[in-house]
PyMOL Python script that loads the backbone (N, CA, C, O; Angstrom):
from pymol import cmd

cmd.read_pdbstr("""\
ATOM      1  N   UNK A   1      -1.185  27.772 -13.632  1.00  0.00           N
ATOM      2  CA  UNK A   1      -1.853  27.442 -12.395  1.00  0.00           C
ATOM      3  C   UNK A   1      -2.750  26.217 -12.581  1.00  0.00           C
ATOM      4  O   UNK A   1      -2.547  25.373 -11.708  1.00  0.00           O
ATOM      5  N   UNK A   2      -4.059  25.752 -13.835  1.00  0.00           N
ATOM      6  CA  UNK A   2      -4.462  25.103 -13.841  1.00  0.00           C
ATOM      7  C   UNK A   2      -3.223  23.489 -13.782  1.00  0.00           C
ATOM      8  O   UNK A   2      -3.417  22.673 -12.881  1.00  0.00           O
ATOM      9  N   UNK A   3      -2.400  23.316 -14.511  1.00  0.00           N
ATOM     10  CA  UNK A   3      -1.637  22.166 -14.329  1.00  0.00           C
ATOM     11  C   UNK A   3      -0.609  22.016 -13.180  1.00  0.00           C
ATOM     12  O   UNK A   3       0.275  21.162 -13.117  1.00  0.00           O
ATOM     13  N   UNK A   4      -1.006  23.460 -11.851  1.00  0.00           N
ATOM     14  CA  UNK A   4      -0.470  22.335 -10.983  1.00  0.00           C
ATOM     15  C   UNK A   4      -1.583  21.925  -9.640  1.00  0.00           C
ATOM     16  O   UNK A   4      -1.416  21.437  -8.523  1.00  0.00           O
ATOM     17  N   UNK A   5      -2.907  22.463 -10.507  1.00  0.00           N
ATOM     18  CA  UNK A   5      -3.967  21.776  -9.525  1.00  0.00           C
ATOM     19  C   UNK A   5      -4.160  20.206  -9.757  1.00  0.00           C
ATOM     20  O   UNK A   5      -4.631  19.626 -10.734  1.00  0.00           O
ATOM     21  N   UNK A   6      -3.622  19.666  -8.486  1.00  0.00           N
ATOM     22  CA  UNK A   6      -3.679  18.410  -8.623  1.00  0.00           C
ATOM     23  C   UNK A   6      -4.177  17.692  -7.323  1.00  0.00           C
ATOM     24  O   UNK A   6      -3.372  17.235  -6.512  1.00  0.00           O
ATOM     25  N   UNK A   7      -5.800  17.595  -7.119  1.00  0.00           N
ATOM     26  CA  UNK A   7      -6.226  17.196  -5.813  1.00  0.00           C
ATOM     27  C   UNK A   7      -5.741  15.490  -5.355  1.00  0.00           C
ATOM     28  O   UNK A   7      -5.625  14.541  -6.130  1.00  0.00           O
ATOM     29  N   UNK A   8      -5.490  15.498  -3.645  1.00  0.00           N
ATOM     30  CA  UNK A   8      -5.258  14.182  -3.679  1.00  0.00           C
ATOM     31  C   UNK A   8      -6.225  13.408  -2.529  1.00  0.00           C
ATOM     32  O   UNK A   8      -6.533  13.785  -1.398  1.00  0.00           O
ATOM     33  N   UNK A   9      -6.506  12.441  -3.105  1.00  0.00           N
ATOM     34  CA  UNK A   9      -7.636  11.304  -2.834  1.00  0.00           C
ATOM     35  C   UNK A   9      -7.056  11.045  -1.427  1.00  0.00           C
ATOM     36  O   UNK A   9      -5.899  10.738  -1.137  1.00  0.00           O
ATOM     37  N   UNK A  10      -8.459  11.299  -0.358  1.00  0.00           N
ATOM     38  CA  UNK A  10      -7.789  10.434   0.747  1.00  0.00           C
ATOM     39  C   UNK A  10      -8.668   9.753   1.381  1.00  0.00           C
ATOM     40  O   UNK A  10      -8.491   9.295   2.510  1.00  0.00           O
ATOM     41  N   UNK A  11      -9.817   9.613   0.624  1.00  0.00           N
ATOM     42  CA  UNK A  11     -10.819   8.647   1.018  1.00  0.00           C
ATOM     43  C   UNK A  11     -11.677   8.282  -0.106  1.00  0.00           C
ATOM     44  O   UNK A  11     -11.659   9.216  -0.908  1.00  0.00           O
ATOM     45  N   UNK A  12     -12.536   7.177  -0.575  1.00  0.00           N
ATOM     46  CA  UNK A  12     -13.588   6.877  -1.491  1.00  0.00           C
ATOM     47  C   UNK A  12     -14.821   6.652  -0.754  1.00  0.00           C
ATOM     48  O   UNK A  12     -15.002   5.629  -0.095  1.00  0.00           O
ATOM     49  N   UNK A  13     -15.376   7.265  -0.821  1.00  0.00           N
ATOM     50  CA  UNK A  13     -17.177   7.496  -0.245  1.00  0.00           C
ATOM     51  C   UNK A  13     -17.727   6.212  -1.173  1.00  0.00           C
ATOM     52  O   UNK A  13     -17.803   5.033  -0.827  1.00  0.00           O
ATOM     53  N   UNK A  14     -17.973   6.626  -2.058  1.00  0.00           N
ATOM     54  CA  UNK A  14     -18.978   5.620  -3.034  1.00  0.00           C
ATOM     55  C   UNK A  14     -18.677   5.823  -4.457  1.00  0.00           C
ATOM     56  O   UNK A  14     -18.570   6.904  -5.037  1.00  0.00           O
ATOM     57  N   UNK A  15     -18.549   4.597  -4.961  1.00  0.00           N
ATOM     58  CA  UNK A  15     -18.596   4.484  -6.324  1.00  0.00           C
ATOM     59  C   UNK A  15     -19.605   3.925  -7.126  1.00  0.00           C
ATOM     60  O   UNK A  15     -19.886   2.747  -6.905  1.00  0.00           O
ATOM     61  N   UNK A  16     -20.114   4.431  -7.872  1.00  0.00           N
ATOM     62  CA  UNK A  16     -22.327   4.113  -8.274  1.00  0.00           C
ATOM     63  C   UNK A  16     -22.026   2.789  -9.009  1.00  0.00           C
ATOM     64  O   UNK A  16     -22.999   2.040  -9.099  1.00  0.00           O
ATOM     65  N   UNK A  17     -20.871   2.352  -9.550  1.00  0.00           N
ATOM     66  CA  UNK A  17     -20.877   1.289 -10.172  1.00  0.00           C
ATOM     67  C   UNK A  17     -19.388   0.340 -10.374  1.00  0.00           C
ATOM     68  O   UNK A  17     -18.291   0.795 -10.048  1.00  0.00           O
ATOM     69  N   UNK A  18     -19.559  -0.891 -10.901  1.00  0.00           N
ATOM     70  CA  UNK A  18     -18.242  -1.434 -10.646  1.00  0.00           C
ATOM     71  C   UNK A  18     -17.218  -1.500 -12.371  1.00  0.00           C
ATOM     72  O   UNK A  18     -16.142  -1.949 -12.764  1.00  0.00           O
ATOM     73  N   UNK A  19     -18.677  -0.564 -13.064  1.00  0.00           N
ATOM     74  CA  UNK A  19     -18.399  -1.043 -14.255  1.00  0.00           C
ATOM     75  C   UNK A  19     -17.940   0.464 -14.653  1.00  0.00           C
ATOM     76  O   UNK A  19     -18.047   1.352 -13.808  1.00  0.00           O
ATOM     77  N   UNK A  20     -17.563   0.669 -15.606  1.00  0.00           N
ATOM     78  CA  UNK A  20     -17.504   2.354 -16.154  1.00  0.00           C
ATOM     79  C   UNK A  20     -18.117   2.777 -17.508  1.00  0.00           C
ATOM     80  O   UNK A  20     -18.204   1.875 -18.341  1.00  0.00           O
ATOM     81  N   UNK A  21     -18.387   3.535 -17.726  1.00  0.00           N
ATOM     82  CA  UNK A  21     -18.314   4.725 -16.760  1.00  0.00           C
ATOM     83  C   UNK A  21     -18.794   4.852 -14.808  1.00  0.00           C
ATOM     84  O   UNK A  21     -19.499   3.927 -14.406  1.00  0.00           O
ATOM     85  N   UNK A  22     -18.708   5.090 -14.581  1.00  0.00           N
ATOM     86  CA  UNK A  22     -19.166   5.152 -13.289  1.00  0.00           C
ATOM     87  C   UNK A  22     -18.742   6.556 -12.028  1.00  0.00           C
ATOM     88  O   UNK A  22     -17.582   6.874 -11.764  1.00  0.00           O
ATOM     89  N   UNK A  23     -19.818   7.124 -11.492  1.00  0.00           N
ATOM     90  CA  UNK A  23     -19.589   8.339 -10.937  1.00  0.00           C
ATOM     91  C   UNK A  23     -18.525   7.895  -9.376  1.00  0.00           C
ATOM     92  O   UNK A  23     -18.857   6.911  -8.716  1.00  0.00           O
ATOM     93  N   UNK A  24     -17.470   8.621  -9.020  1.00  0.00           N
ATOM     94  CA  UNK A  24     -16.847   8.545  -7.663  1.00  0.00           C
ATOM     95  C   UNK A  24     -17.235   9.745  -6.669  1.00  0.00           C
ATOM     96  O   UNK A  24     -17.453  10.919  -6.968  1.00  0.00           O
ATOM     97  N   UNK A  25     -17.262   9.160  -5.460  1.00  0.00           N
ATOM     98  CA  UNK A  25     -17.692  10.142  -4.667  1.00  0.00           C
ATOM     99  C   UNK A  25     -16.772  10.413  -3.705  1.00  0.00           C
ATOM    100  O   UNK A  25     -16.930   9.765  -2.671  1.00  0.00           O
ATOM    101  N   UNK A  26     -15.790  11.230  -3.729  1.00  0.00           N
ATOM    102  CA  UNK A  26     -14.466  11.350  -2.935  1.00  0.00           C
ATOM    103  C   UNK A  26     -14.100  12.350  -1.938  1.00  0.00           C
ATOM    104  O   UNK A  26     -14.330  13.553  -2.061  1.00  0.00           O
ATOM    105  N   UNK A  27     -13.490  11.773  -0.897  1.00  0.00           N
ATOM    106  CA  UNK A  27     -12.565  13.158   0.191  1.00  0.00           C
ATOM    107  C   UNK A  27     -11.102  13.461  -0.537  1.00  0.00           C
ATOM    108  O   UNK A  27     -10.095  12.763  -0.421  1.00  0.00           O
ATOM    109  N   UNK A  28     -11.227  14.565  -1.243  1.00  0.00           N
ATOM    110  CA  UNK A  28     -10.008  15.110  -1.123  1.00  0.00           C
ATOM    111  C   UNK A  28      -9.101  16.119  -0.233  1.00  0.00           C
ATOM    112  O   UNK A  28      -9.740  16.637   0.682  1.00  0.00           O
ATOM    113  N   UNK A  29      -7.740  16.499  -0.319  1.00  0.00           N
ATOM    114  CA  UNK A  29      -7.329  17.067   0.300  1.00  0.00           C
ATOM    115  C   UNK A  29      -7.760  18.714   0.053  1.00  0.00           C
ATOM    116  O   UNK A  29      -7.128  19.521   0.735  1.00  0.00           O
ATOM    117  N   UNK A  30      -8.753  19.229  -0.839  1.00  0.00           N
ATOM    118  CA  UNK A  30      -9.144  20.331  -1.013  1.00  0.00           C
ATOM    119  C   UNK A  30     -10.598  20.228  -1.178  1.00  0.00           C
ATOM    120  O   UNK A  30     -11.192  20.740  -2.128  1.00  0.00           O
ATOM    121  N   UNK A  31     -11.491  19.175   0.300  1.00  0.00           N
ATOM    122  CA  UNK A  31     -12.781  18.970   0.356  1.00  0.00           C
ATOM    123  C   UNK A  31     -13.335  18.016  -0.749  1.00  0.00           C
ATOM    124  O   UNK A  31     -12.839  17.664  -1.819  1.00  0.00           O
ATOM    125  N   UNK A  32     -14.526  17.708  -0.146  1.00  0.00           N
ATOM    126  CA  UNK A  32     -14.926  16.850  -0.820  1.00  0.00           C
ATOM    127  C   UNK A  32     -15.745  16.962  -2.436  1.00  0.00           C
ATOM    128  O   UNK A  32     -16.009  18.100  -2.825  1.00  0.00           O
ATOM    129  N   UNK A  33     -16.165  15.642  -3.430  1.00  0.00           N
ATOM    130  CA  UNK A  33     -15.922  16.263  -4.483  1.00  0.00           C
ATOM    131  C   UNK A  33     -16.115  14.918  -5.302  1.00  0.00           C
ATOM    132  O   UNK A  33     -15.457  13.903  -5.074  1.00  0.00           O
ATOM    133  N   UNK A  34     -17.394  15.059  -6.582  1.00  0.00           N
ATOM    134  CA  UNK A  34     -17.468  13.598  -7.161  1.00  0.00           C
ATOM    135  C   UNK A  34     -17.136  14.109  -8.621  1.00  0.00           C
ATOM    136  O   UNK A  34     -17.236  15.213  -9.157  1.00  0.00           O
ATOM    137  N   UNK A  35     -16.555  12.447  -9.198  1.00  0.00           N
ATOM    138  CA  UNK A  35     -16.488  12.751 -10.636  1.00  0.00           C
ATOM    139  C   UNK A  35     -17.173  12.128 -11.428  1.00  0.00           C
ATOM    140  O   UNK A  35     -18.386  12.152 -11.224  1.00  0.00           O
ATOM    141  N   UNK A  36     -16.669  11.373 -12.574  1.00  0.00           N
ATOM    142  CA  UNK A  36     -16.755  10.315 -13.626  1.00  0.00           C
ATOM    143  C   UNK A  36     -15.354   9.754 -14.092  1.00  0.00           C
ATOM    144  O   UNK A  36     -14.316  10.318 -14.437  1.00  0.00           O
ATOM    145  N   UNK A  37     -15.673   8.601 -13.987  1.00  0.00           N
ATOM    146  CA  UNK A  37     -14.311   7.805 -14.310  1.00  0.00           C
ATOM    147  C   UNK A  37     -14.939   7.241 -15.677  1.00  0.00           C
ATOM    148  O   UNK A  37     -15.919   6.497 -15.701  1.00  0.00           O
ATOM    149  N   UNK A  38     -14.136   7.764 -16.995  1.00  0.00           N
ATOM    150  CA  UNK A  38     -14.748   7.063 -17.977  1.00  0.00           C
ATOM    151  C   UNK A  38     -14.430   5.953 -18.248  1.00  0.00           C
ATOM    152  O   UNK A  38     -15.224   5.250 -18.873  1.00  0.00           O
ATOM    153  N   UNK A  39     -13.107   5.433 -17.840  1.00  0.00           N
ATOM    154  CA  UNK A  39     -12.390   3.359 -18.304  1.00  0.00           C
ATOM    155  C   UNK A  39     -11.234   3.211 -17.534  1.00  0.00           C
ATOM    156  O   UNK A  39     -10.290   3.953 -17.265  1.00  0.00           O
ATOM    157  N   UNK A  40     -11.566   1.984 -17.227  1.00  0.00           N
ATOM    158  CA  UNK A  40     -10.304   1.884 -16.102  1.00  0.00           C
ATOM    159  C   UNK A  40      -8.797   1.996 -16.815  1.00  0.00           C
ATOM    160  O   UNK A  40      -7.952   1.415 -16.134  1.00  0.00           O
ATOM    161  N   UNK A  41      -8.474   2.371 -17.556  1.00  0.00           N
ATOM    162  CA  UNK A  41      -7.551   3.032 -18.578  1.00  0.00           C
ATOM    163  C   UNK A  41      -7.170   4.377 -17.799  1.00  0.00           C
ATOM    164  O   UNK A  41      -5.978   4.515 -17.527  1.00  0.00           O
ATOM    165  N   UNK A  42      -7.884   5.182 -17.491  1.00  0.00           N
ATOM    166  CA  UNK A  42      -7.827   6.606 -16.700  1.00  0.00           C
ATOM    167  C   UNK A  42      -7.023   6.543 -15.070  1.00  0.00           C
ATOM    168  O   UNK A  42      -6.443   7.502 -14.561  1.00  0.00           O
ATOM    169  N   UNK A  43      -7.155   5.318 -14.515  1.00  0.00           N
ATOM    170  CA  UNK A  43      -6.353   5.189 -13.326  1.00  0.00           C
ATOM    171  C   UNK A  43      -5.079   4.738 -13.571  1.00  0.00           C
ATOM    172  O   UNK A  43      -5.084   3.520 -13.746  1.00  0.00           O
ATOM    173  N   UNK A  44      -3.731   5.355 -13.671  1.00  0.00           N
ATOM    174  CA  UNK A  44      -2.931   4.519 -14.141  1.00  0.00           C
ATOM    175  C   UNK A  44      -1.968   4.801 -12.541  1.00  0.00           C
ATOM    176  O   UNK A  44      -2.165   5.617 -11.641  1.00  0.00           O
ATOM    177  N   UNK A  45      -0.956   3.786 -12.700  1.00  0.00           N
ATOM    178  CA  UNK A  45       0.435   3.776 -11.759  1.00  0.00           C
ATOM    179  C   UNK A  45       1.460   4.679 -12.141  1.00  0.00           C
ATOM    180  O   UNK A  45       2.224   4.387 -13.061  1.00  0.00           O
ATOM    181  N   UNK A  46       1.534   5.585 -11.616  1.00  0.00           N
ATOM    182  CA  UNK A  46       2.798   6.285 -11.752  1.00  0.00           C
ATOM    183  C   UNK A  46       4.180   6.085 -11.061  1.00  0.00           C
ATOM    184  O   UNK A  46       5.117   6.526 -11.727  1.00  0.00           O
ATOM    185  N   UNK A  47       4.497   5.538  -9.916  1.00  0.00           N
ATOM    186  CA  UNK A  47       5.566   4.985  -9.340  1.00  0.00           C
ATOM    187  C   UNK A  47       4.748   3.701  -8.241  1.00  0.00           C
ATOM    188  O   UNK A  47       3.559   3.670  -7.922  1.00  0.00           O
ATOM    189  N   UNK A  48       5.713   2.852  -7.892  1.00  0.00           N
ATOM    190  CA  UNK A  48       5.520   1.825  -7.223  1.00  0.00           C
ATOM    191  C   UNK A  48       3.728   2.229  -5.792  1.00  0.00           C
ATOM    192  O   UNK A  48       2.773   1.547  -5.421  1.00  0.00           O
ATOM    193  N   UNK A  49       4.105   3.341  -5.571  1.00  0.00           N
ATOM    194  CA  UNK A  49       3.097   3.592  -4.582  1.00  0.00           C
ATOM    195  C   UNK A  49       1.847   5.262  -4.996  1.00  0.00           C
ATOM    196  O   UNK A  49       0.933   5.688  -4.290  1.00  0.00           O
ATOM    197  N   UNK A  50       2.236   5.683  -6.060  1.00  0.00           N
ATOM    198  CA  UNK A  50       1.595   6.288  -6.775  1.00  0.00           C
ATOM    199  C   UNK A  50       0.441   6.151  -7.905  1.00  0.00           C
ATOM    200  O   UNK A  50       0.849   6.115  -9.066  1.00  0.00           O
ATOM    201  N   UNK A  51      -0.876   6.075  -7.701  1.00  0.00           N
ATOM    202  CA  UNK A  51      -2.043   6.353  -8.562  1.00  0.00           C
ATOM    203  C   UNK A  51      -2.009   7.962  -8.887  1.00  0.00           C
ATOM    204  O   UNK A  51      -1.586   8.890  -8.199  1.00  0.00           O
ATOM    205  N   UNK A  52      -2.617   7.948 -10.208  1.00  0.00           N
ATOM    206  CA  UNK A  52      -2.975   8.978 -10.612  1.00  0.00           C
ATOM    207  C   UNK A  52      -4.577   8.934 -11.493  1.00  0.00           C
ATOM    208  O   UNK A  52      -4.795   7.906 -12.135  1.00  0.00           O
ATOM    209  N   UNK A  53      -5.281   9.659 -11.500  1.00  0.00           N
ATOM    210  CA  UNK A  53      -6.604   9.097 -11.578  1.00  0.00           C
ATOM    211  C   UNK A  53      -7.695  10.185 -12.604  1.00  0.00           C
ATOM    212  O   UNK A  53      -8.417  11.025 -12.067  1.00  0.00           O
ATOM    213  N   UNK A  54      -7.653   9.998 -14.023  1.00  0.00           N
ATOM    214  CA  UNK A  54      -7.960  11.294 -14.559  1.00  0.00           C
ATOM    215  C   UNK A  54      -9.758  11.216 -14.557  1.00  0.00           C
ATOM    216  O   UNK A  54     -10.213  10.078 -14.677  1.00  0.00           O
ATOM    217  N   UNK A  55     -10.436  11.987 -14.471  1.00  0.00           N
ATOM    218  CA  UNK A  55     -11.895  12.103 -14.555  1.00  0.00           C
ATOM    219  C   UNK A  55     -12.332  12.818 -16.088  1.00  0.00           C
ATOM    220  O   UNK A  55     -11.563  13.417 -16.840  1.00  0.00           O
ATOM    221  N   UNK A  56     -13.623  12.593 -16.273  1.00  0.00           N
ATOM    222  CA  UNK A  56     -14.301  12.597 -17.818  1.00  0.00           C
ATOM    223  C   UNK A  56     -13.817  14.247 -18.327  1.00  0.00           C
ATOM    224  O   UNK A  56     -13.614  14.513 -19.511  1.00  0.00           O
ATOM    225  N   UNK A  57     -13.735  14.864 -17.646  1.00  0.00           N
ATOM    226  CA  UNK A  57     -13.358  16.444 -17.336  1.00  0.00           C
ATOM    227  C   UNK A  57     -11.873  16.699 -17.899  1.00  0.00           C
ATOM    228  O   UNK A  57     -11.507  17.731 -18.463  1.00  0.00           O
ATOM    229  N   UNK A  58     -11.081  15.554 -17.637  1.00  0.00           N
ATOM    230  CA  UNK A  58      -9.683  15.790 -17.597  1.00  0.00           C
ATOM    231  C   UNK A  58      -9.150  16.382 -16.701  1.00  0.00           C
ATOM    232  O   UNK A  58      -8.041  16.895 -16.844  1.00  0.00           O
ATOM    233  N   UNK A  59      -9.822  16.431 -15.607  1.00  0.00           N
ATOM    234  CA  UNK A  59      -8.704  16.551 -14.266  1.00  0.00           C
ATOM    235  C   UNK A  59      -8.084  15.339 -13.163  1.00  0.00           C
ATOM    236  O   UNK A  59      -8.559  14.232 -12.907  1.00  0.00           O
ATOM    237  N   UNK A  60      -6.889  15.976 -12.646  1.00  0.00           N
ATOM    238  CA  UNK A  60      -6.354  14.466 -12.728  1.00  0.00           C
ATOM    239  C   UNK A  60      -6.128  14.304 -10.728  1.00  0.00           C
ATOM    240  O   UNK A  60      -5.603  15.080  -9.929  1.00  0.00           O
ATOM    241  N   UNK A  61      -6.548  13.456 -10.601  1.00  0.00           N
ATOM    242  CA  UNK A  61      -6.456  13.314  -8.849  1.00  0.00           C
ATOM    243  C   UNK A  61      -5.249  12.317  -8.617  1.00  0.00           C
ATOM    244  O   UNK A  61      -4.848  11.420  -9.359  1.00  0.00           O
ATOM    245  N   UNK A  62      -4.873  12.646  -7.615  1.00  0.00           N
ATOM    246  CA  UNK A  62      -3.298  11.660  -6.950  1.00  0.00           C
ATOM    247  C   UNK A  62      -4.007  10.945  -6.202  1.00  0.00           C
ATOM    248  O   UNK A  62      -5.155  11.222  -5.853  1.00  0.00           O
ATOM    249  N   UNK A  63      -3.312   9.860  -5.860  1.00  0.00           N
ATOM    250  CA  UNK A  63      -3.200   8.517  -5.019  1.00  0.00           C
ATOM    251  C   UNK A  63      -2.388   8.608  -4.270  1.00  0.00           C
ATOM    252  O   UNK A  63      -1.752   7.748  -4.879  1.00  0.00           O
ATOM    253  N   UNK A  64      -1.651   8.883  -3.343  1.00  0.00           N
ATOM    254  CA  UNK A  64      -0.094   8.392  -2.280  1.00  0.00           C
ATOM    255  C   UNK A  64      -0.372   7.391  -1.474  1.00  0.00           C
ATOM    256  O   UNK A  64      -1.302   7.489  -0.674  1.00  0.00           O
ATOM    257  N   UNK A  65       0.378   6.299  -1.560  1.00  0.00           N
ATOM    258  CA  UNK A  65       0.367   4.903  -0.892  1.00  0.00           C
ATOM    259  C   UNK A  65      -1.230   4.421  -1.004  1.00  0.00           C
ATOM    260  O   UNK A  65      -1.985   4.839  -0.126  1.00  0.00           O
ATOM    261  N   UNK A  66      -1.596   3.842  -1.706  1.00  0.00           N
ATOM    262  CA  UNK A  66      -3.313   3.423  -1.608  1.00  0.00           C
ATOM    263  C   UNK A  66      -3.467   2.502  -0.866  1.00  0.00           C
ATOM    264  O   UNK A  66      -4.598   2.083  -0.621  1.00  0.00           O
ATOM    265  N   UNK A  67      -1.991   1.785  -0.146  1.00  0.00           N
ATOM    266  CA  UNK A  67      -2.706   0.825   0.860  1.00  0.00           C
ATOM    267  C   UNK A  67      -2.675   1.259   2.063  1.00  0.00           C
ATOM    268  O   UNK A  67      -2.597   0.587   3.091  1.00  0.00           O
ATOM    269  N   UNK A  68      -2.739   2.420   1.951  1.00  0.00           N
ATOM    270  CA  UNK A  68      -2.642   3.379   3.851  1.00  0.00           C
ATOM    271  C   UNK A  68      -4.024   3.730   3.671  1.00  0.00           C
ATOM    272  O   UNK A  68      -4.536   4.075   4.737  1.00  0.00           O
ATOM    273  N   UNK A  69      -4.894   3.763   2.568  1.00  0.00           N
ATOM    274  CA  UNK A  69      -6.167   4.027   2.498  1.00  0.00           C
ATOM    275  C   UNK A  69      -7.308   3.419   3.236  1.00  0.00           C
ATOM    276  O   UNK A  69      -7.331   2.190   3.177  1.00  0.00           O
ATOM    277  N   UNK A  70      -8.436   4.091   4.044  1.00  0.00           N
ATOM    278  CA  UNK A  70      -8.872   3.229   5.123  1.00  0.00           C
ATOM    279  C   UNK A  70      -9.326   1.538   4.232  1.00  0.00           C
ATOM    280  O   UNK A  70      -9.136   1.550   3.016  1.00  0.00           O
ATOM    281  N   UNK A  71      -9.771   0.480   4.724  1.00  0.00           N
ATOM    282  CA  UNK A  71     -10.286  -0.292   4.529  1.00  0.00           C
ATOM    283  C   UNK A  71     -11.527  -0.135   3.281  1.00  0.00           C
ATOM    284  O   UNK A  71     -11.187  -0.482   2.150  1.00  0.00           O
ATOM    285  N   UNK A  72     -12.790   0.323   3.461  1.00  0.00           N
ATOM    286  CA  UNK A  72     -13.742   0.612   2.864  1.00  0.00           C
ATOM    287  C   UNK A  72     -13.063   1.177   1.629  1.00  0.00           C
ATOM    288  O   UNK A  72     -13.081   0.342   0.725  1.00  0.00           O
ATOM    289  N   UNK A  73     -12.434   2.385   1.263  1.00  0.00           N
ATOM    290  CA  UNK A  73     -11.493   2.495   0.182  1.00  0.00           C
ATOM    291  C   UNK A  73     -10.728   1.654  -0.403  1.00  0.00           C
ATOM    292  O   UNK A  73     -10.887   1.606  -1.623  1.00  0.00           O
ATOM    293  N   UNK A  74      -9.775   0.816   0.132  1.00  0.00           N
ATOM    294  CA  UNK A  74      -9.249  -0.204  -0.738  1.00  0.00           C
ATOM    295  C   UNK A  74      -9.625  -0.840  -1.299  1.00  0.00           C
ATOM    296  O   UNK A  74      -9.050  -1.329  -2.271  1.00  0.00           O
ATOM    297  N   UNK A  75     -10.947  -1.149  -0.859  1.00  0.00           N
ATOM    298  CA  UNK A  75     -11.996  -2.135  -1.421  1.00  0.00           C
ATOM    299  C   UNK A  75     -12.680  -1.842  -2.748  1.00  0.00           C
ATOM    300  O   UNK A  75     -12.839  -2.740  -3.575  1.00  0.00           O
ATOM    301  N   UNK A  76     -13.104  -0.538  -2.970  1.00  0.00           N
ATOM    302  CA  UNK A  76     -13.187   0.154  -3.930  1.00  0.00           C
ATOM    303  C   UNK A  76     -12.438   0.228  -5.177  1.00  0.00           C
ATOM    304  O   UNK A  76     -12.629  -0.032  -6.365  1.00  0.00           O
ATOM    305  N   UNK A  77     -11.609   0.639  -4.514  1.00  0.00           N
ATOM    306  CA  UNK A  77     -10.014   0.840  -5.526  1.00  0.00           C
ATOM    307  C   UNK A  77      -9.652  -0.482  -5.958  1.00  0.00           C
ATOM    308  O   UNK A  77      -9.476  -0.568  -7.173  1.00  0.00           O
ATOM    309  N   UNK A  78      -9.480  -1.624  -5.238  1.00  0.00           N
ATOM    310  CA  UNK A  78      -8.927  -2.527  -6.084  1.00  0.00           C
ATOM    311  C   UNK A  78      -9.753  -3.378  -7.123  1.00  0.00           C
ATOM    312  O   UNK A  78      -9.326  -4.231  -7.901  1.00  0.00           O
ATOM    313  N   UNK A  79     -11.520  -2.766  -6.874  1.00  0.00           N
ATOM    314  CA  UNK A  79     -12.246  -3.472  -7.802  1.00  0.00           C
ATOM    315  C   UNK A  79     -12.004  -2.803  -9.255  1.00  0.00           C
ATOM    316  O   UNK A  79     -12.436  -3.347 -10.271  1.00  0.00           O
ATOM    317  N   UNK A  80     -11.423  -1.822  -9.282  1.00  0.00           N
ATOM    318  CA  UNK A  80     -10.728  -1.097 -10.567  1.00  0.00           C
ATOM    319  C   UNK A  80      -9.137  -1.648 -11.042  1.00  0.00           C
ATOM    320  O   UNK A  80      -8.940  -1.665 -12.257  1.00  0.00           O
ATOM    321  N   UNK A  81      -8.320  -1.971 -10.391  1.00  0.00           N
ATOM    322  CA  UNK A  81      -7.217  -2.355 -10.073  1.00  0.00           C
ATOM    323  C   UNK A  81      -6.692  -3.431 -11.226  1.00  0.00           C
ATOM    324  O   UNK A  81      -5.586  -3.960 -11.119  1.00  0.00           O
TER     325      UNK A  81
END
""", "prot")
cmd.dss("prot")
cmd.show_as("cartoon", "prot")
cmd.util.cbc("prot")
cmd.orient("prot")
């Protein structure tokens, strides 16, 4: 059960920094919910329109299409990118 909890990102609230470590403050599809991103190493691409996004914890959040993501989010995301 734990490996097929896999929450998915559908908004970015705030990210405390541009550098990392740095805490995220996110809407997921199972409520909202912040982490730690320890290196931008941890966000990787899994298919052409797929992020996958592991936190200091080792749990791992999905991405689907990140450019359907509102505005304010993309903005976020691609300063990691």
């Amino acid at each position: 059960a734990e490996r097929e909890f896999l929450p998915r990102i559908l908004r970015l609230r705030e990210v405390s920094a541009f550098a990392t470590p740095s805490t995220w403050t996110v809407d997921t599809d199972r409520g909202p919910t912040r982490f730690v991103l320890k290196g931008e190493e941890d966000i990787r691409r899994v298919a052409p329109d797929v992020l996958l996004i592991q936190d200091s914890h080792g749990v791992q959040y999905l991405i689907r299409e990140p450019q359907r993501l509102d505005r304010h989010s993309r903005r976020l995301l691609d300063r990691f990118l």
